[in-house]
C-alpha positions in Angstrom: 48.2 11.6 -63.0 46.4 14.4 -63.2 45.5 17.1 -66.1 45.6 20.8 -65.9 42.7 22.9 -66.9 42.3 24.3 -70.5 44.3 27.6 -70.7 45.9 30.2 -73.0 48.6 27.5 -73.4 46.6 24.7 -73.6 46.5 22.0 -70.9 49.4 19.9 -69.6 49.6 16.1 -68.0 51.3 15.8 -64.3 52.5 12.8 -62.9 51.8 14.6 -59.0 53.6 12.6 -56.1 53.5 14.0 -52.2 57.0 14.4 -50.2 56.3 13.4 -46.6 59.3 14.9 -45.6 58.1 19.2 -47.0 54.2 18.0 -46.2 53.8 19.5 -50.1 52.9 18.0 -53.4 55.2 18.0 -55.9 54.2 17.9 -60.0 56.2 16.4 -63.0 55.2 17.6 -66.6 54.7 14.9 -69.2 55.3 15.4 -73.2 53.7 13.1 -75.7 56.4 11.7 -77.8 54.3 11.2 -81.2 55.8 13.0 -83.4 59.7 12.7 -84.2 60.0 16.5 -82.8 64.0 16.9 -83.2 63.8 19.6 -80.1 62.2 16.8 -78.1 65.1 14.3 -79.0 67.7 16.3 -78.4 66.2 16.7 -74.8 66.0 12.7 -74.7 69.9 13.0 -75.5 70.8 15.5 -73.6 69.3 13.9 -70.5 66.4 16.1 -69.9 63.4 13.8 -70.9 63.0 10.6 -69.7 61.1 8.2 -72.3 58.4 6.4 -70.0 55.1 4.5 -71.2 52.5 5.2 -69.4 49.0 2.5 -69.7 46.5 5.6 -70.5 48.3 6.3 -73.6 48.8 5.0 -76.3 52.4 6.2 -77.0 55.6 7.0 -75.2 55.8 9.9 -73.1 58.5 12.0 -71.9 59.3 12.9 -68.2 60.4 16.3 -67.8 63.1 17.0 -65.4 61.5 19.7 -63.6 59.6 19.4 -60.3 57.0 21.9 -59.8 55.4 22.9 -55.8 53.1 25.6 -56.9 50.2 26.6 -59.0 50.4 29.1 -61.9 49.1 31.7 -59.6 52.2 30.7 -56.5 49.9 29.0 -54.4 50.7 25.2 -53.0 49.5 22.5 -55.6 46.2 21.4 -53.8 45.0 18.4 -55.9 41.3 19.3 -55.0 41.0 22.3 -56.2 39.1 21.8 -59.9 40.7 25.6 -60.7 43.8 23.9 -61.8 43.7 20.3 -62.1 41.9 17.4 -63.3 41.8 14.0 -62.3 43.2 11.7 -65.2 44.0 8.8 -63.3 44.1 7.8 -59.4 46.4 4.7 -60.1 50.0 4.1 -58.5 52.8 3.8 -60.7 54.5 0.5 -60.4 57.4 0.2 -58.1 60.0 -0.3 -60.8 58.5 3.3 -63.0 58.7 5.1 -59.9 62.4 4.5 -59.3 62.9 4.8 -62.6 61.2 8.7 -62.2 62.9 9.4 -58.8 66.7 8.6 -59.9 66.2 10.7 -63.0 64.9 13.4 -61.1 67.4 13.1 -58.4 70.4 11.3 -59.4 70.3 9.0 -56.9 69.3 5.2 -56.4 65.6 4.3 -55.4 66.3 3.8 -51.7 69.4 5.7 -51.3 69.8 8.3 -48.6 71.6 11.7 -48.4 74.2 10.6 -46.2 77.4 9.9 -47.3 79.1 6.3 -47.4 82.4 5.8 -46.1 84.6 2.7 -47.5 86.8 1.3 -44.8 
């Protein structure tokens, strides 16, 4: 999980993962759910937030649906460059959370492939 720097817009929490497959890392915004926000609700309903609690908060977040590859200035996300982001927390997200974030994102099952399944 990882923070970005204080700008204009304030900062933002990241849950970053890294796809083997595009050699690239890949960033998901989080929103604090504290206050009853009815735009932030209707997202929930709508399908674009996923409520998820997260252990270094101390109330619900919301995963956004977008997946972000690049920096605010277009370059690749490079978690080591202090410009951008900030180290919140170097812990794995349990098995069961990340599925949970990965069939949102992508609409499929944890585990399932591209390929198509044929039914005799």
């Amino acid at each position: 999980m990882y923070n970005t720097t204080e700008n204009d817009n304030g900062c933002h929490y990241y849950i970053v993962f890294y796809d083997r497959k595009k050699l690239e890392y890949h960033a998901v915004q989080l929103t604090h759910l504290y206050i009853k926000d009815r735009n932030r609700f209707k997202q929930v309903k709508n399908g674009k937030i996923l409520i998820q609690k997260f252990k270094e908060f101390e109330v619900p977040s919301g995963v956004k649906k977008e997946v972000y590859t690049k920096n605010t200035d277009g370059t690749k996300i490079d978690l080591k460059n202090k410009k951008f982001v900030v180290s919140v927390s170097k812990r794995k997200l349990s098995g069961k959370q990340t599925c949970q974030i990965k069939t949102f994102l992508d609409k499929r099952k944890c585990g399932q492939s591209n390929r198509p399944t044929f039914k005799k």
